[in-house]
N, C-alpha and C positions, 0 to 999 in steps of 0.2 A: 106208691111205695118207691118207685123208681127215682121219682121227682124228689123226694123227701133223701135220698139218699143210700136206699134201700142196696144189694148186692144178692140176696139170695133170698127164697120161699120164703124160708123162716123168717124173715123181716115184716113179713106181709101181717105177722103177729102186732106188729105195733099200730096198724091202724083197727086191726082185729079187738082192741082191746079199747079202742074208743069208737065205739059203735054210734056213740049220739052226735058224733062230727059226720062219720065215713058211711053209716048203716051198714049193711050186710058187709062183709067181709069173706071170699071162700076160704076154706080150708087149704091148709099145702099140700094137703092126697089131691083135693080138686085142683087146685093150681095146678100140680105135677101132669095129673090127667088131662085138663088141658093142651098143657104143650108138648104133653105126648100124640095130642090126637090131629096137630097142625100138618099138614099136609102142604106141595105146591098148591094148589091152587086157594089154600088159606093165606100161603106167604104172599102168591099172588095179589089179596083183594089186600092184606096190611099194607105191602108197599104201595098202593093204590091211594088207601086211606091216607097213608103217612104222606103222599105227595100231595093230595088235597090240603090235609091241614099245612102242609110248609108253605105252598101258592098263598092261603090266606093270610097266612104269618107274614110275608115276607111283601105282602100289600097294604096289610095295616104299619108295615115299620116303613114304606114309603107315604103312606098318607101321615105321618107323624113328624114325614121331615126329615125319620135317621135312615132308613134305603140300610142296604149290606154296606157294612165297612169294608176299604179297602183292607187287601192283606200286606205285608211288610216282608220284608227280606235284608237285611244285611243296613237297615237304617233306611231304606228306599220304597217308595209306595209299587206295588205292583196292578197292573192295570187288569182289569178284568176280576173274573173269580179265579181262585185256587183251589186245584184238588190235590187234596198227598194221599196217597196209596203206601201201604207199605202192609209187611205184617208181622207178628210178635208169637214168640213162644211164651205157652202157656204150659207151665208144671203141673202133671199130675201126679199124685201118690197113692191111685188104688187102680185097678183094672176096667176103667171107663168104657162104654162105647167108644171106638174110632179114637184110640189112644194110640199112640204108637212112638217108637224111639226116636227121638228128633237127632240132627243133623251137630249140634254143637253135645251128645251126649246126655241128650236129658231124656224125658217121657212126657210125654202128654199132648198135644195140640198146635196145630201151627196155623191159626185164619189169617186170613186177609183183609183188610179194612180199608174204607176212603173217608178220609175226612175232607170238610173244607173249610182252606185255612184263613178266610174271612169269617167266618161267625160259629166256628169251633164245631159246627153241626157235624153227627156222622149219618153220614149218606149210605151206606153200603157196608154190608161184609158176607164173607163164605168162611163159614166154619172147615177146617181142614184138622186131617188127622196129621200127628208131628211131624213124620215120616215126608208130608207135604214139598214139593218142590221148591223153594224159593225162588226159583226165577222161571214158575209156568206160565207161559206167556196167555194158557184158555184162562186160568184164575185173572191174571189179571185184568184180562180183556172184559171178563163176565161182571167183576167189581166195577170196573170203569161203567161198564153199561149200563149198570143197574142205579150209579153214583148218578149218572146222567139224565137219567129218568126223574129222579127226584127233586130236581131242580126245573121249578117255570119256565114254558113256554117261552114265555116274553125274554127270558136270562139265557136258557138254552139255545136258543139260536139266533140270539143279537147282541150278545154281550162274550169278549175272548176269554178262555177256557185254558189254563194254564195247569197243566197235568206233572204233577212233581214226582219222581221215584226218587228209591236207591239204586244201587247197581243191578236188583234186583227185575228192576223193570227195563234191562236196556235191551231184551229180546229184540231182535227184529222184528217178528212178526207183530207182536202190541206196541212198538212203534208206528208198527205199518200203521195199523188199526187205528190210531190215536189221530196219524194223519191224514187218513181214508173217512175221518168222519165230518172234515171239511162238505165232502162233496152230498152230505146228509145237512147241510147248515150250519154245522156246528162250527166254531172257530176253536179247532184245537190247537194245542200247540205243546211240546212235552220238554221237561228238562231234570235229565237222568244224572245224578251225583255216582260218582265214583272215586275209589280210595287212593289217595294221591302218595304212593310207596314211591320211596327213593331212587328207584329204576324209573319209574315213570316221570322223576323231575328232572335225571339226565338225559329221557329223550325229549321232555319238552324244551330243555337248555339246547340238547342241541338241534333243535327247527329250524329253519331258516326262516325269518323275520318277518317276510312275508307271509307265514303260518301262522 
């Protein structure tokens, strides 16, 4: 359903209704029931799974010749993988679970996500309630970890790791962490955007040259 385009239960109706392609099909009380009854240590064995099948994925696209594509930046090939982290409000309009007021005045949801930005894949997310920190430096640490886990062996700790935020991610302390995980093998390396205001271009005007 997912694969096909799907967004929510009720979608699962459309392969439910070609049973001679898909066979059985659950219900959306069972679906619901489902992933009402997932638990950590189910989240556990999924991102397990999901690492397994990416490993194989991602050694049949080297036995084929195409390996991960490089990611791009600014018309420039960048070396290594890309991870972007970042995270989005999500609207809600009825009294959800773990809903709460968000920060730019709205309701509903605030996760965090990693994507990487050579092969669109997402790696990682924490669902958060709106009210969510944007710039917690545990969420982002726990996203990054989990983004890092998903990725081979062989990628994870021989190939450079180029960790992207927004201003959202220039904590210290998941800086630290990004750069503490050299000494785990990993070649990280992180590069934090920030909003370039009018004040901030008269102190960079006035640096001194050598800056």
């Amino acid at each position: 359903m997912l694969a096909d385009g799907g967004e929510a239960f009720a979608d699962l109706a459309v392969l439910r209704d070609q049973a001679e392609v898909f066979g059985s099909v659950a219900s959306t009380p069972t679906a619901w029931r489902l992933l009402a009854d997932i638990d950590e240590q189910a989240l556990a064995l999924l991102r397990s799974a999901r690492a397994s099948a990416r490993e194989v994925a991602w050694l049949q696209a080297a036995e084929t010749g195409e390996g991960i594509p490089a990611a791009r930046a600014a018309g420039r090939v960048l070396p290594g993988l890309v991870l972007d982290l970042d995270a989005t409000l999500v609207a809600c309009h009825s009294e959800k679970e773990a809903v709460a007021p968000t920060y730019k005045g709205g309701f509903g949801f605030h996760p965090l996500v990693c994507f990487m930005a050579n092969t669109g894949e997402a790696l990682s997310g924490q669902l958060r309630p709106g009210n969510a920190g944007a710039n917690t430096a545990s969420d982002h640490i726990a996203v990054l970890d989990q983004a890092l886990a998903q990725i081979p062996d062989a990628h994870r700790h021989g190939t450079a790791i180029l960790v992207r935020t927004d201003s959202a991610g220039s904590a210290k302390v998941f800086l630290a962490h990004v750069r503490d995980l050299r000494k785990r093998g990993i070649r990280t390396f992180f590069s934090v955007g920030y909003a370039i205001t009018e004040p901030i271009r008269r102190a960079i005007r006035a640096m001194p040259d050598r800056l």
